[in-house]
C-alpha positions as CSV (number, residue, x, y, z in Angstrom):
1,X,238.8,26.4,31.8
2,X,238.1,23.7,29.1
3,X,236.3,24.1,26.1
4,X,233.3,23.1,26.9
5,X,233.0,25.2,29.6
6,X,233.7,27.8,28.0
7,X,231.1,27.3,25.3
8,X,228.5,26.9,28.4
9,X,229.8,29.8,30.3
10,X,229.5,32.1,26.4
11,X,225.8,30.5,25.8
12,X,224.4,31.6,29.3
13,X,226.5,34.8,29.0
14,X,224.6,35.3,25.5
15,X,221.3,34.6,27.7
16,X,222.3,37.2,30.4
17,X,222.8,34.6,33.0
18,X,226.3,33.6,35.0
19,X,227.6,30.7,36.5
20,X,229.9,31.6,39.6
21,X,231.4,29.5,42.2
22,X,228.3,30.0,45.9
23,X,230.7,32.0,48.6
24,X,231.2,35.0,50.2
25,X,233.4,36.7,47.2
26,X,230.4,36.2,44.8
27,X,227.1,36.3,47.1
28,X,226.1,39.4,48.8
29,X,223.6,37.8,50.3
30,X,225.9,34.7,51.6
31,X,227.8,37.2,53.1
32,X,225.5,39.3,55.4
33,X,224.4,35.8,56.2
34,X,227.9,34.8,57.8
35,X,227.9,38.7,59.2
36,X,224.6,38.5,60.7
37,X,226.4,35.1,62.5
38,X,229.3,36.3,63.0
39,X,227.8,39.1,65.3
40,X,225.6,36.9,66.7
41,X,222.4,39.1,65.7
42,X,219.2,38.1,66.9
43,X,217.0,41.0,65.9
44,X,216.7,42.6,62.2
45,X,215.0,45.9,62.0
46,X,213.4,46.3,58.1
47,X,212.9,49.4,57.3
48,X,211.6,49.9,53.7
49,X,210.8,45.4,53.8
50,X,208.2,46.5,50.3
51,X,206.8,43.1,50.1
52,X,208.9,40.6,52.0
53,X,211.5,40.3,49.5
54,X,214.7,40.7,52.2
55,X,213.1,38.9,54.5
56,X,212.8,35.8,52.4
57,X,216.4,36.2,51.2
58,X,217.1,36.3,54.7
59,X,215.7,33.4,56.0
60,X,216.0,31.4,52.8
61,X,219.6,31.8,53.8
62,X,220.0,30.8,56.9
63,X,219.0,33.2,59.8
64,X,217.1,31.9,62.0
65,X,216.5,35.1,64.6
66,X,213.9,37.7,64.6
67,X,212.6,40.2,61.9
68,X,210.3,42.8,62.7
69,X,209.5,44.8,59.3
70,X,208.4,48.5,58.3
71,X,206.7,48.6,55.4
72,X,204.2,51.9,54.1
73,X,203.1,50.8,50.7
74,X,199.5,49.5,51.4
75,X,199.7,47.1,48.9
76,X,202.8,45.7,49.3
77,X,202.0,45.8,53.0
78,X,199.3,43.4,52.4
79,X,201.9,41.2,50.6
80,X,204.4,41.3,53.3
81,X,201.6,40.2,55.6
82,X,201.1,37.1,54.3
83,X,204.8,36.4,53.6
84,X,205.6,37.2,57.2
85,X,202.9,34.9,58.7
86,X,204.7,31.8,57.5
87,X,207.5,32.2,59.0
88,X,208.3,31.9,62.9
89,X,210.1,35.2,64.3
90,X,208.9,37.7,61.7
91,X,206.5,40.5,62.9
92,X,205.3,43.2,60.6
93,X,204.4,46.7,62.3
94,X,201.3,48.7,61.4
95,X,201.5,50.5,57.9
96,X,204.0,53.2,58.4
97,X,207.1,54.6,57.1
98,X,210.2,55.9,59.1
99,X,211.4,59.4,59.3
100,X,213.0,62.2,61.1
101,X,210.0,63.0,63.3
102,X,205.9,62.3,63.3
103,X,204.2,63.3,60.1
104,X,201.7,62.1,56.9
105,X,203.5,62.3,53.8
106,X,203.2,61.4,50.3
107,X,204.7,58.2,48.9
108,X,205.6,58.4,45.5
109,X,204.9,54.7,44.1
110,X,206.9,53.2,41.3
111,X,205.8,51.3,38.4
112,X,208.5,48.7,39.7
113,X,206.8,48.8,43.1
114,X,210.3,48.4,44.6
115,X,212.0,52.0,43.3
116,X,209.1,54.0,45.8
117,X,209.9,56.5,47.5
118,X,209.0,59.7,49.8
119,X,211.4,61.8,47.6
120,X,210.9,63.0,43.8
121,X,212.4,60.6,41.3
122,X,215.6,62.0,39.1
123,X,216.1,61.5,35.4
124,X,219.1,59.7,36.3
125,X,217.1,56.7,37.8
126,X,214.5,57.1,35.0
127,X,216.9,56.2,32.1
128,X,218.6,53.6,34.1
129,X,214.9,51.8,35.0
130,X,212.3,53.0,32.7
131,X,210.0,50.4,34.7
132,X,210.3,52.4,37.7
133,X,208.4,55.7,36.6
134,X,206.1,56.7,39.4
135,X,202.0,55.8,38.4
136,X,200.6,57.5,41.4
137,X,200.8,58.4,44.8
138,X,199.8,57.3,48.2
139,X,199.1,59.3,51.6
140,X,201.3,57.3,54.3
141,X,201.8,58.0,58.0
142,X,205.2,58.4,59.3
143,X,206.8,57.9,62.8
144,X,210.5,58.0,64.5
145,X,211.9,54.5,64.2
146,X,212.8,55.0,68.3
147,X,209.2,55.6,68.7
148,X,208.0,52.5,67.2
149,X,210.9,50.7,68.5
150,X,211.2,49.9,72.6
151,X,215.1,50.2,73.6
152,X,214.4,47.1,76.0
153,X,214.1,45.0,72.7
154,X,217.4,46.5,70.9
155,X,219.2,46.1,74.0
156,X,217.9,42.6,74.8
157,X,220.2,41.2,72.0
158,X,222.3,42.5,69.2
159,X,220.4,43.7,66.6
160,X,221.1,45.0,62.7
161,X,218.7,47.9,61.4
162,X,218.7,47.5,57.7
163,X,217.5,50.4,55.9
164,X,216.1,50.2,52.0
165,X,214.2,53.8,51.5
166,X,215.0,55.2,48.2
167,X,217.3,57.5,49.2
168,X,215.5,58.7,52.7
169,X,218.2,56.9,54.7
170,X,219.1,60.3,56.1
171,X,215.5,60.8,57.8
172,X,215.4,57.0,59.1
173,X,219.1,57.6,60.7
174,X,217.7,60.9,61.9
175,X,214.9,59.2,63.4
176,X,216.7,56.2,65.0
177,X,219.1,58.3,67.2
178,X,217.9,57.0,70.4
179,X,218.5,53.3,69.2
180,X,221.5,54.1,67.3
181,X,224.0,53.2,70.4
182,X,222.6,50.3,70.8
183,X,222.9,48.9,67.5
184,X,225.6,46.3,66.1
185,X,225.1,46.7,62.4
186,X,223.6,49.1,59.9
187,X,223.1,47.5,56.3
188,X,221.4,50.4,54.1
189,X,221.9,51.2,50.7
190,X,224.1,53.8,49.5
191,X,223.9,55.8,46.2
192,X,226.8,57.1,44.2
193,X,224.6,59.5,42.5
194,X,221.9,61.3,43.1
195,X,219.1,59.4,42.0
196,X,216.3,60.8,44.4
197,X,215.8,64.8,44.9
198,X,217.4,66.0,48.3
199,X,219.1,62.5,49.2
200,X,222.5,62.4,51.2
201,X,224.8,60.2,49.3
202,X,227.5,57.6,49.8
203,X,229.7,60.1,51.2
204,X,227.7,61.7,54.1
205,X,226.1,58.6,55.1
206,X,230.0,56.6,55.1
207,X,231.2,59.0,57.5
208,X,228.0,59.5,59.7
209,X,228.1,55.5,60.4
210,X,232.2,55.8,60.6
211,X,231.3,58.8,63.0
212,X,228.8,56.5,65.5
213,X,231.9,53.6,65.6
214,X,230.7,51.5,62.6
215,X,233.0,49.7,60.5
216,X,232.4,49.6,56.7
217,X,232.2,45.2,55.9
218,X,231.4,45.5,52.9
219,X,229.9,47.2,49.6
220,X,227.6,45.5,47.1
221,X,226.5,46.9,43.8
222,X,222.5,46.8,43.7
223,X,221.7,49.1,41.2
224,X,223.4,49.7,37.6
225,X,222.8,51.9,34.3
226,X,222.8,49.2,31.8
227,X,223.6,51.3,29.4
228,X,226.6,52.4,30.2
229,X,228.2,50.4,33.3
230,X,227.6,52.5,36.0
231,X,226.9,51.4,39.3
232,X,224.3,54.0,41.0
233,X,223.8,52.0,44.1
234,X,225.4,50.1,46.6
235,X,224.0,47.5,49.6
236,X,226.4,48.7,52.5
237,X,227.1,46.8,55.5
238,X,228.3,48.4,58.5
239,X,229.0,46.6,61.9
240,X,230.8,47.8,65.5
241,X,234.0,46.3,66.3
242,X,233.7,43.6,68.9
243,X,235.1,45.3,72.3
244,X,237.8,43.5,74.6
């Protein structure tokens, strides 16, 4: 590297921002873009879409199949809504969230809007994300993702459930066992650490997608402590070998 690249790369460091080359190695989001591809997925279920923030990333990138999103936040919801309308292919279902059977729950909502979640919030995520306190609390229905979900449409095309729940990926799993065969790819997120009371972590949830005849594809860092370097979350993607 030259010098004055090296002066640009030390200014925008100083500025918290990085220059890095646009590929798979670098982009998470370039690379469940050439996944979704590579599988030939026509179908994204989003679970946990808050207000449209995958979906955009996902379309921005490239993917051009459909997105049907889950989102029980009633603002957010809103939000999602009107992001969804402008795009051809995405469908947002009725306010709900997913779990392990029918019920009426209390969401815990984050300052953050993004860190809510059906479980209590631990200190760990607190001192990593002051931001993402909880302020208040919402009353939110709660359905079986097979319920809300036909099998005709998950077996009509290969399909990716994508799961972003603050830690209740166990529940949505739980409740997605009927569609679960018939699934390609699983791309939740994973914590190292408990972060939300009662949550399974990266361990349990590796080996229950290992266990159904996922492969892991990959692991993203998503969420960090600042202050000390520790990653507390990963984005993991999870896909079933091709058969022959």
């Amino acid at each position: 590297m030259n010098a004055p690249k090296r002066i640009i790369q030390k200014l925008l460091r100083a500025a918290g921002l990085e220059v890095r080359a646009y590929n798979c190695a670098t982009s998470p989001t370039l690379r469940l873009q050439r996944q979704l591809a590579h599988h030939g997925i026509g179908l994204v279920l989003d679970v946990g879409a808050n207000d449209g923030g995958f979906g955009r990333s996902l379309y921005g990138s490239g993917y051009r199949g459909q997105l049907l999103s889950f989102e029980p936040q009633a603002a957010e919801h809103e939000r999602l809504c009107r992001h969804a309308a402008r795009q051809p292919g995405w469908d947002v279902a009725p306010r709900v969230a997913a779990g392990a059977h029918a019920d009426q729950l209390t969401l815990h909502v984050a300052g953050n809007s993004l860190s809510s979640s059906l479980l209590p919030m631990l200190e760990a995520h607190r001192a990593a994300a002051p931001d993402s306190a909880y302020v208040r609390t919402e009353e939110v229905p709660v359905q079986r993702l097979d319920v809300l979900v036909p099998r005709e449409r998950v077996a009509r095309q290969p399909t990716l459930l994508k799961i972003d729940t603050q830690g209740y990926e166990g529940p949505v799993l739980d409740g997605a066992a009927d569609l679960l065969p018939l699934l390609r790819g699983v791309y939740l997120e994973l914590s190292l650490e408990p972060v939300y009371a009662g949550q399974q972590l990266f361990d349990a949830l590796h080996a229950r997608l290992l266990a159904l005849g996922f492969a892991c594809w990959g692991l993203s860092a998503s969420f960090c402590d600042e202050r000390t370097g520790r990653v507390l979350q990963l984005d993991g993607a999870y896909f079933r070998p091709f058969k022959t």
